[in-house]
Steps between C-alpha positions, in 0.01 A plus 500: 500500500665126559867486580680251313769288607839681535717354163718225534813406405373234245626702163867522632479145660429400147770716358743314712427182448490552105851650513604150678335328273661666260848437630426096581426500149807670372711296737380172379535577153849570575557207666332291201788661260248727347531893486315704769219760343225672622200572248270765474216664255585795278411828651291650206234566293681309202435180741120596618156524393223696649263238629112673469312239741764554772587884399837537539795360321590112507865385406527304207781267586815616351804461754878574503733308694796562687774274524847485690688505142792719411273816366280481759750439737484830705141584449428161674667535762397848597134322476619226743645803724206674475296224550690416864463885591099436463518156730693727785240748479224273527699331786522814674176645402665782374459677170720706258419739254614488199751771521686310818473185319722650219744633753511166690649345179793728517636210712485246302806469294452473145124411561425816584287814259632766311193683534169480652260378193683183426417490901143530465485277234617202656287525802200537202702163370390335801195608589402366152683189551371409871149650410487666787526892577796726579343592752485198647837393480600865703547721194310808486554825292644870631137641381169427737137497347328841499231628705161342651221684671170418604272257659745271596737398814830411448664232787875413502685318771781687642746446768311741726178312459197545269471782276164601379506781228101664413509610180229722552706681764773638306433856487582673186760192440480170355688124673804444259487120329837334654667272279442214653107459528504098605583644874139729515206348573169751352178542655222666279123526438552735153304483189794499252838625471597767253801516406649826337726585317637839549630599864317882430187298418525289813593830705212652409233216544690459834418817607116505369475161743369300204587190638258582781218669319474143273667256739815403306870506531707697287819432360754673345687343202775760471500379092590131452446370828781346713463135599441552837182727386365247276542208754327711757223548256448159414499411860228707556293360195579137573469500880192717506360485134481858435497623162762729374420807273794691345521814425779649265572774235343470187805438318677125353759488788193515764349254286768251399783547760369610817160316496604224283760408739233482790279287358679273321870513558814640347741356228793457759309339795297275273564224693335613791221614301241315717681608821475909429230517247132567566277382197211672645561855474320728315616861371195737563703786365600793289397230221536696113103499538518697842738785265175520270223449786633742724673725270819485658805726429774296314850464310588404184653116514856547478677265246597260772124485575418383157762215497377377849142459402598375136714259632236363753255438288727319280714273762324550823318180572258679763408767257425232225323281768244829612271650200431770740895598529540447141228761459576726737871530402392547113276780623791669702708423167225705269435755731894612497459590946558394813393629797604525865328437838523840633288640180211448662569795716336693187222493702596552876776336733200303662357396123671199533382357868177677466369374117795344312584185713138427632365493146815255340482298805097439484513439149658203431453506086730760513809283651784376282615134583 
């Protein structure tokens, strides 16, 4: 295994010199007469379009603007507040999450939040307008990734020195994703990541030492996955170009929330699409033709179900842009079931490590895109 570089600073060097950019900007427009604004691309799917050749969602150009005018008046200037709060941290190399970064506005006078969303929003107001991410300008959330195991090594810088975490030396435990992943610096010689979606699925494979019996690392999704988890994926892909498998319940939120999100980014961080998405993943499984191939156990599609996949194959531009989602969803659709991971333990606890996974993962026909 080859050591890479420990991570620089670059990304929040960046962010720092885009927020004075920024300012300069603002300031000379005063100075010119003219009203200060700051610009920045609508955060949804009304303003994107899934792009096939790059597999992952592309902004379309649509922008809002906000201006130092009478109604905007206070939501300006808690952007130009928050904005300064982001400079000291990057001038400190500090960070806050988000929760402090509410509380810190308690001090500014009429600039400050009533509650914590109108918070958050903001500092997703300017990581859309400085294209850079939150991260990166010393925001990061109360929730950490989820939970990596495997053949993989794990180095941070500390104040105590070098810390080296073996993720194959973890007992019956697993290295918990921090929420800041540009600080790590990853070491592996796996085969693939496979990323999970339940944590009893995970627990399980975990203790069977799958990762070890087919050279892979294992993560756990704990359902839609957390930025910090998907970051930490795509690191792993990008830096070491391993492929990642998924592997969720056979039901529409597995399908169209939880993996849909990994692979090709979510409706409110669609501008960042190309920063946390991963184009090449592949879902191996429970697919609606695993329910029929391996006779699974299953439930009825509750009603909410039946809008979900209705609705995605009418307005979701990634289902319309696969044939084989379009198919598999109007298979789930006719068959009326869904079907969870831990079904396959109709035919032993090991059924899954043993036949289940070695079979989806060999044959790649049977993958979803």
């Amino acid at each position: 295994m080859v050591k890479l570089p420990t991570m620089s600073k670059k990304p929040r060097e960046i962010a720092k010199q885009k927020i004075i950019d920024l300012a300069k900007k603002m300031y000379d427009d005063l100075m010119k007469g003219k009203r200060p604004k700051i610009t920045m691309p609508i955060r949804s799917l009304s303003n994107a379009m899934f792009d096939k050749e790059k597999g992952s969602f592309t902004l379309v150009g649509k922008e809002k603007a906000r201006t130092l005018t009478v109604n905007q008046a206070k939501i300006f200037a808690q952007t130009m507040k928050m904005l300064e709060f982001a400079k000291q941290l990057l001038e400190t190399d500090d960070f806050s999450t988000l929760r402090e970064a509410y509380y810190v506005s308690k001090n500014w006078g009429e600039a400050r939040f009533d509650d914590q969303q109108a918070s958050n929003n903001v500092i997703e107001d300017l990581e859309a307008a400085l294209g850079v991410l939150r991260e990166h300008l010393g925001f990061i959330p109360e929730e950490d990734g989820s939970s990596v195991v495997g053949h993989l090594k794990i180095i941070e810088e500390t104040p105590e020195g070098e810390l080296v975490v073996d993720c194959t030396k973890l007992g019956t435990g697993a290295y918990n994703i921090p929420n800041d992943v540009t600080k790590l610096n990853l070491e592996t010689d796996a085969d693939f990541v496979l990323a999970i979606e339940t944590s009893g699925m995970f627990a399980r494979l975990n203790a069977e030492r799958f990762w070890d019996k087919y050279n892979c690392i294992l993560v756990s999704l704990k359902g839609v996955p957390a930025r910090a988890t998907r970051r930490f994926i795509k690191r792993l892909h990008e830096e070491y170009d391993l492929p990642v498998l998924v592997f969720t319940d056979g039901d529409p939120y597995g399908y169209l929330n939880i993996y849909r999100t990994l692979k090709v980014g979510s409706g409110k961080a669609i501008h960042l699409a190309d920063k946390l998405s991963i184009p090449a993943a592949r879902l191996i499984g429970v697919t609606p033709q695993d329910i029929v191939d391996y006779d699974l156990p299953t439930h009825p599609l509750k009603e909410q179900d039946i809008k979900r996949i209705k609705d995605g194959l009418k307005n979701d531009d990634f289902v319309r842009s696969f044939p084989e989602w379009q198919k598999a969803l109007k298979q789930m659709l006719d068959m009326g079931v869904r079907a969870e991971q831990q079904s396959l333990a109709k035919y032993g606890l090991k059924y899954v490590v043993n036949t289940y996974l070695p079979e989806k993962i060999k044959d790649e026909s049977t993958w979803l895109p």
